[in-house]
C-alpha positions as a printed NumPy array, in Angstrom:
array([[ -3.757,  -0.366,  20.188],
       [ -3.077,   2.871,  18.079],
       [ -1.82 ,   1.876,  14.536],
       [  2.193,   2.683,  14.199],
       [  2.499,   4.015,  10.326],
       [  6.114,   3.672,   8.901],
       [  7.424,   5.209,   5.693],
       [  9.751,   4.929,   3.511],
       [ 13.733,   6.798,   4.898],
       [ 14.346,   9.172,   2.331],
       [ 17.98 ,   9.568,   1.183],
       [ 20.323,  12.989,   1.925],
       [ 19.773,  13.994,  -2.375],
       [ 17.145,  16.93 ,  -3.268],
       [ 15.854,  14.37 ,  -5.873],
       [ 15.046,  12.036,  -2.645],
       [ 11.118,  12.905,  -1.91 ],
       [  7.864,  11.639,  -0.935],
       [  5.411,  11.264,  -4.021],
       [  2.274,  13.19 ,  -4.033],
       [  1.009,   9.667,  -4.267],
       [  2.348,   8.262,  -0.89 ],
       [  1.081,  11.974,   0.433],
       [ -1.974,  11.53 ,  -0.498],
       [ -2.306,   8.162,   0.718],
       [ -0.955,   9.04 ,   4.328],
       [ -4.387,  11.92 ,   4.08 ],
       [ -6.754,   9.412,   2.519],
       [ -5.536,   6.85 ,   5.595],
       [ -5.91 ,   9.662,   8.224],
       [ -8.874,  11.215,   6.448],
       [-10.879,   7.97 ,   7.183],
       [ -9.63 ,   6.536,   9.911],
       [-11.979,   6.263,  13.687],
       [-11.74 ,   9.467,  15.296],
       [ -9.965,   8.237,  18.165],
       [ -7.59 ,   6.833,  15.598],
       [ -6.802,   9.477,  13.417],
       [ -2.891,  11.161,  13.908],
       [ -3.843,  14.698,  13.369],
       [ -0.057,  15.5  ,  13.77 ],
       [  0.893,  13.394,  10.453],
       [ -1.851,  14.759,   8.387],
       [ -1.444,  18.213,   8.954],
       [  2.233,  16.848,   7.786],
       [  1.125,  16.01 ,   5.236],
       [ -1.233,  18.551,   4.173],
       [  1.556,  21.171,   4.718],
       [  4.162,  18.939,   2.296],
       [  1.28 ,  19.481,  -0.509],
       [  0.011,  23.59 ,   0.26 ],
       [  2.841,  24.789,   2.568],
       [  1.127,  28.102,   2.237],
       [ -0.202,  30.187,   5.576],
       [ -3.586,  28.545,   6.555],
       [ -5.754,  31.811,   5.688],
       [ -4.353,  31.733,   2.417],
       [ -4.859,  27.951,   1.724],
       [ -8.135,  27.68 ,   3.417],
       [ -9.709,  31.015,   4.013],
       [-11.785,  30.853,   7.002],
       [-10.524,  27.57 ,   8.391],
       [ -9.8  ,  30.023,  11.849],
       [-13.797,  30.731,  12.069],
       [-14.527,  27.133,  11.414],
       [-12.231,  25.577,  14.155],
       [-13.621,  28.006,  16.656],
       [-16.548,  26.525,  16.164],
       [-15.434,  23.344,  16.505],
       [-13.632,  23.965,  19.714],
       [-17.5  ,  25.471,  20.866],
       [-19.225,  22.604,  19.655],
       [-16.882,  20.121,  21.615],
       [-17.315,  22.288,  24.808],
       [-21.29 ,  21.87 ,  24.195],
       [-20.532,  18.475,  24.011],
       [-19.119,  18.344,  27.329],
       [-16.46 ,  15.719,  28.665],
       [-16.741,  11.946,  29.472],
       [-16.88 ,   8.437,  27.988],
       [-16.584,   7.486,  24.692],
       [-19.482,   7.434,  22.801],
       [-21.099,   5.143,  21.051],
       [-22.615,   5.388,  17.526],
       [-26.262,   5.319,  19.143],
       [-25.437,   7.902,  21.547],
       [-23.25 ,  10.349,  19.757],
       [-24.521,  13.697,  21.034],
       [-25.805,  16.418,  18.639],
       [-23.11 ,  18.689,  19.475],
       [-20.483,  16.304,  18.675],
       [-22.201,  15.118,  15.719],
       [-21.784,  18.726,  14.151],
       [-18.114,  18.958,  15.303],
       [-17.82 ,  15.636,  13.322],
       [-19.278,  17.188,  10.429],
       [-17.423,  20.99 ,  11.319],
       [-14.16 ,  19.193,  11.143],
       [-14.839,  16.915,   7.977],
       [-15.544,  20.683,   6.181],
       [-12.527,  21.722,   7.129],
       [-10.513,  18.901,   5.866],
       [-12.924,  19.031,   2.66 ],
       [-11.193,  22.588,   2.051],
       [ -7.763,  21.883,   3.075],
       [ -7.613,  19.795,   0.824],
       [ -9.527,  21.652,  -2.028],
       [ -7.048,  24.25 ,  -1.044],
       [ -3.74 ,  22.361,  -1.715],
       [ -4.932,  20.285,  -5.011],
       [ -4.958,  23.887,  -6.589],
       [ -1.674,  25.275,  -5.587],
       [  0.109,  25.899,  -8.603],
       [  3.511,  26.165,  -7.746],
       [  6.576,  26.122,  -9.299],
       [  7.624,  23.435,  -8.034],
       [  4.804,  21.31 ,  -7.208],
       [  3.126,  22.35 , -10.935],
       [  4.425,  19.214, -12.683],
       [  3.235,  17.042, -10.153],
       [ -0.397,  18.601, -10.401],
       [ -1.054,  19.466, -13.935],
       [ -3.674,  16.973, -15.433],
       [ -1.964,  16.73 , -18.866],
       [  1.801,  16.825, -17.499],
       [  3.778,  13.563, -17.3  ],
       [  4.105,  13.066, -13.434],
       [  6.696,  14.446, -11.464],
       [  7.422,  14.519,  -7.579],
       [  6.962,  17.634,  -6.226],
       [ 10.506,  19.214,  -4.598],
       [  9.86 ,  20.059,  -0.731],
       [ 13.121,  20.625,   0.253],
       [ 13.633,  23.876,   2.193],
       [ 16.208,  24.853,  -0.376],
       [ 14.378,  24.444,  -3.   ],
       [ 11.504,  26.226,  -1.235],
       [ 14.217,  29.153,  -1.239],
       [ 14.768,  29.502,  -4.092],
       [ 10.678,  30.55 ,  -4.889],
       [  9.803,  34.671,  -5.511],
       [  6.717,  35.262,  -5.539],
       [  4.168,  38.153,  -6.551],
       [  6.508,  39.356,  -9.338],
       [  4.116,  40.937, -11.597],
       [  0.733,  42.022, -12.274],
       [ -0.533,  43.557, -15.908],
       [ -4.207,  44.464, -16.703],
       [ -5.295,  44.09 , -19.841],
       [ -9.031,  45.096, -21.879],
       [-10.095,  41.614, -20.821],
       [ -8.021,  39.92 , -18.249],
       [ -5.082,  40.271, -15.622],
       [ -2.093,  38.722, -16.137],
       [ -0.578,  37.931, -12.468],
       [  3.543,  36.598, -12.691],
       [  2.802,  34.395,  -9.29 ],
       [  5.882,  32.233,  -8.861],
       [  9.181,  31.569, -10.128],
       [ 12.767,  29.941,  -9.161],
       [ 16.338,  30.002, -10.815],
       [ 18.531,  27.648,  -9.046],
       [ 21.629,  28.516, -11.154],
       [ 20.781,  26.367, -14.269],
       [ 16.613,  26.183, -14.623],
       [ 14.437,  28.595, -14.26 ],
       [ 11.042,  27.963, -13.792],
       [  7.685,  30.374, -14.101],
       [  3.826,  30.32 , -13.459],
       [  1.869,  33.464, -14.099],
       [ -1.937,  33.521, -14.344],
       [ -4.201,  35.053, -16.448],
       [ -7.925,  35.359, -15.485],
       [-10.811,  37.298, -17.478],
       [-12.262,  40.081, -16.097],
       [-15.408,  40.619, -17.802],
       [-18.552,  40.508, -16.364],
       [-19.275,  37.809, -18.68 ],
       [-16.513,  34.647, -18.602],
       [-15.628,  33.662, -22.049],
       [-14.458,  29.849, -23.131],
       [-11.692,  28.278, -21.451],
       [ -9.539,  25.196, -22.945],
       [ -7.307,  24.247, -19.981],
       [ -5.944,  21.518, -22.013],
       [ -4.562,  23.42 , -24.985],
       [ -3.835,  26.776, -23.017],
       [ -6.275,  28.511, -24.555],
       [ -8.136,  31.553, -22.48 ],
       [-10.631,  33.766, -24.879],
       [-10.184,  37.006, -22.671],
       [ -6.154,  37.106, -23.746],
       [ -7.187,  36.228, -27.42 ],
       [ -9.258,  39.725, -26.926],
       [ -6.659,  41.494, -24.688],
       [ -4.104,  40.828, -27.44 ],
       [ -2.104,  38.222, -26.128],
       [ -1.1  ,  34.679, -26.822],
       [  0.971,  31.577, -25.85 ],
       [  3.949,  32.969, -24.648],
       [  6.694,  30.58 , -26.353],
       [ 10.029,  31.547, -25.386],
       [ 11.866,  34.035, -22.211],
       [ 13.755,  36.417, -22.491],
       [ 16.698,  36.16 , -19.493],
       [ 18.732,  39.01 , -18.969],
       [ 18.495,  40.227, -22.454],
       [ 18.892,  36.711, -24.31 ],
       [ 16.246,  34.567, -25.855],
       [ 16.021,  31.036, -24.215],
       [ 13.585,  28.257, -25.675],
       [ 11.069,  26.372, -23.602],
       [ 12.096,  23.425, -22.173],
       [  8.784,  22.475, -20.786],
       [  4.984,  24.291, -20.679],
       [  2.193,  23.59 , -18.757],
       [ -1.441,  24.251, -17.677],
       [ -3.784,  24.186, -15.22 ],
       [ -7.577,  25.557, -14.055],
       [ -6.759,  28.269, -11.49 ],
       [ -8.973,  28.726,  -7.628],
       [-11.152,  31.466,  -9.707],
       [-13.777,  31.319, -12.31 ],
       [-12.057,  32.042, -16.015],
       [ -8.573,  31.509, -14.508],
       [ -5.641,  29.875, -16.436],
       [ -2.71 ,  29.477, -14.857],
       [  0.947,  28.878, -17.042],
       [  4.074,  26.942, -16.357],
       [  7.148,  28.057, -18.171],
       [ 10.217,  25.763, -17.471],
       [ 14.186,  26.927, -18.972],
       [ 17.271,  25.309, -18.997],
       [ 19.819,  28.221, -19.223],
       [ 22.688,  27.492, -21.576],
       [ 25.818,  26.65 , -20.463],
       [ 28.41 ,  29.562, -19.125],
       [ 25.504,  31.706, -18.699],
       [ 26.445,  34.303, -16.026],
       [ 23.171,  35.422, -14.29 ],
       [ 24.627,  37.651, -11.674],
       [ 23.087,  39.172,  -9.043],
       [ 20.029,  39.565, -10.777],
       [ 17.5  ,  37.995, -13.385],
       [ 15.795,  39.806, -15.159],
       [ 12.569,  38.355, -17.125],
       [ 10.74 ,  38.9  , -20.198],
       [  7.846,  36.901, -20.975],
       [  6.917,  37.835, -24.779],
       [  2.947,  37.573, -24.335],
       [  1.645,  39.966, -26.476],
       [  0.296,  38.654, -30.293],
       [  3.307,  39.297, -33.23 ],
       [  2.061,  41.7  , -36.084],
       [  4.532,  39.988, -38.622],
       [  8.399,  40.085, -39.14 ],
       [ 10.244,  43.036, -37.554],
       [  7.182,  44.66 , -36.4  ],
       [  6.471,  45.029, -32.377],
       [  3.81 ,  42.873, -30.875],
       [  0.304,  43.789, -30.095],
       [  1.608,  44.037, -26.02 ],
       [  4.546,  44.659, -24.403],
       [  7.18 ,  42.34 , -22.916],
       [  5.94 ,  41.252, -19.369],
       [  8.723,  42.187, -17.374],
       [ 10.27 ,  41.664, -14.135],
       [ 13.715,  40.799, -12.057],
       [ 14.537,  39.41 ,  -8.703],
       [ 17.988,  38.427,  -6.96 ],
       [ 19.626,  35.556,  -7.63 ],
       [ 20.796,  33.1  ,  -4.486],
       [ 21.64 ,  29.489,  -5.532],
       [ 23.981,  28.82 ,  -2.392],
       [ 20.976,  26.402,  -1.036],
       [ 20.843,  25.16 ,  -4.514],
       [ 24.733,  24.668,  -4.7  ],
       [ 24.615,  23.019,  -0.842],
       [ 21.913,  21.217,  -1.247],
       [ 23.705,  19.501,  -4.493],
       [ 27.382,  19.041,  -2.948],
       [ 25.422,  17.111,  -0.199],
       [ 24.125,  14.829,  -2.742],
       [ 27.845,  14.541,  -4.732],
       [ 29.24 ,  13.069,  -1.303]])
C-alpha cells in the first residue's frame, strides 16, 4: 500500500508557511524512499518551494540528463518488477542518472540566495522561514545592477519593498585570475578591499539615509563569490511613490566631507505593494 503523507493546514496569514525544515524533510523522505514508492509529484513540490527558479537556471543541464534517463529506461525495456539480483544494467544507470539529478537539484536550491529565502539559508543568520507566498514572490526585482570594478563585479541580484521593508542581495565575486581570501563569516572579500570598496552599512532610499536593520552573508554558486543581504525598515510616513530609488554606499570613505573611493551603487524600480496590502487585509480578517 503506497504511504499517504499528511502535513500540517497552513493558515490564510503571509506569516503562515512551511519551514525549510519540514521541506527538507518531505525531500529527504522522498529522496530515499523505494523507487516504486517515491511521490515524484510532492518532491518536485517541494524542490520548487525551496529554488522556484526555471529548471536551466537552477540545475543547468538537468534537460540533457533526463533525456538520458528516459533512453536508459527505454533500453531497459518494459515488464515485471525487478528484483535487486536482477536489476538490469540499463536501469541500474537510470537509478544512478536520476540520483545525479536530484544530487544537483538540490545543490541548486541550497544556494539560492534570495531575498526572501536569505534568512532562512545564511549559516550565521538566526533562522527564519522562508516567505513563498505568490505575493510576496511579487514583490521580487531582479537583475538591478551590475558594476565592474579593478578586481571584482558587483551584481545588485534581488530586492523587494513591500511598502514598509525593503530588502537587498547583491553579489560581489573576484575576477582575477588568481582568487584572493574569502571570510564568508565576517563579510569580508579581498578583491573589493582592492577594488576600493567595503561593507556597505547603510541605503540610501529615494534620497534619505536609512540604517540597517539586518545584514547578512553567504558563499555564492561561483568560486570567490560573496553574496550580501541588506534588510530596511523604512520610517514611518515615508512616501515611496511610484518609484524607489537605491543607493548602496559601497565604495571606502576618504575621511569627513570627502567623497568615497567609489561611487554610490545605484538603481530604481516601481513600487507595487497592492499584493503586499491584500495579502495583509486577508490576514487582519
Amino acid at each position: 500500500m503506497k504511504r499517504i503523507r499528511l502535513l500540517r493546514e497552513l493558515g490564510m496569514g503571509m506569516n503562515e508557511v512551511y519551514t525549510r525544515e519540514e521541506i527538507l524533510l518531505v525531500c529527504r523522505e522522498e529522496i530515499f524512499s523505494r523507487a516504486w514508492d517515491m511521490d515524484a509529484a510532492l518532491l518536485l513540490e517541494a524542490l520548487r518551494a525551496l529554488d522556484d527558479r526555471p529548471r536551466e537556471a537552477a540545475c543547468p543541464g538537468m534537460e540533457e540528463g533526463e533525456r538520458r534517463l528516459m533512453r536508459a529506461l527505454d533500453e531497459g525495456g518494459a515488464g515485471a518488477r525487478p528484483s535487486r539480483l536482477t536489476c538490469k544494467p540499463a536501469v541500474a544507470l537510470a537509478a544512478a542518472l536520476l540520483l545525479a539529478l536530484l544530487a544537483a537539484a538540490c545543490a541548486a536550491f541550497m544556494l539560492s540566495g534570495g531575498v526572501l529565502s536569505f534568512m532562512s539559508e545564511a549559516p550565521d543568520a538566526v533562522p527564519v522561514p522562508e516567505v513563498t507566498s505568490e505575493a510576496a514572490q511579487a514583490l521580487v526585482r531582479r537583475d538591478l545592477a551590475v558594476v565592474r570594478y579593478a578586481a571584482c563585479e558587483l551584481r545588485v541580484t534581488e530586492a523587494a519593498f513591500d511598502g514598509h521593508q525593503l530588502r537587498v542581495v547583491y553579489s560581489t565575486r573576484d575576477t582575477r585570475r588568481q582568487i584572493g581570501e574569502i571570510d564568508v563569516a565576517n563579510g569580508y572579500l579581498e578583491a573589493e578591499d582592492a577594488s576600493g570598496l567595503s561593507a556597505c552599512d547603510y541605503i540610501v532610499v529615494n534620497g534619505q539615509d536609512v540604517y540597517l536593520d539586518d545584514v547578512a552573508y553567504m558563499a555564492g554558486e561561483e568560486e570567490g563569490e560573496l553574496l550580501h543581504y541588506l534588510a530596511v525598515n523604512l520610517p514611518k510616513g515615508f512616501d515611496a511613490g511610484e518609484t524607489l530609488r537605491v543607493e548602496l554606499p559601497t565604495g571606502k570613505t576618504r575621511g569627513h566631507g570627502q567623497p568615497r573611493e567609489q561611487e554610490n551603487v545605484c538603481f530604481s524600480f516601481a513600487v507595487d505593494t497592492s499584493g503586499a496590502r491584500s495579502a495583509r487585509e486577508a490576514q487582519a480578517v
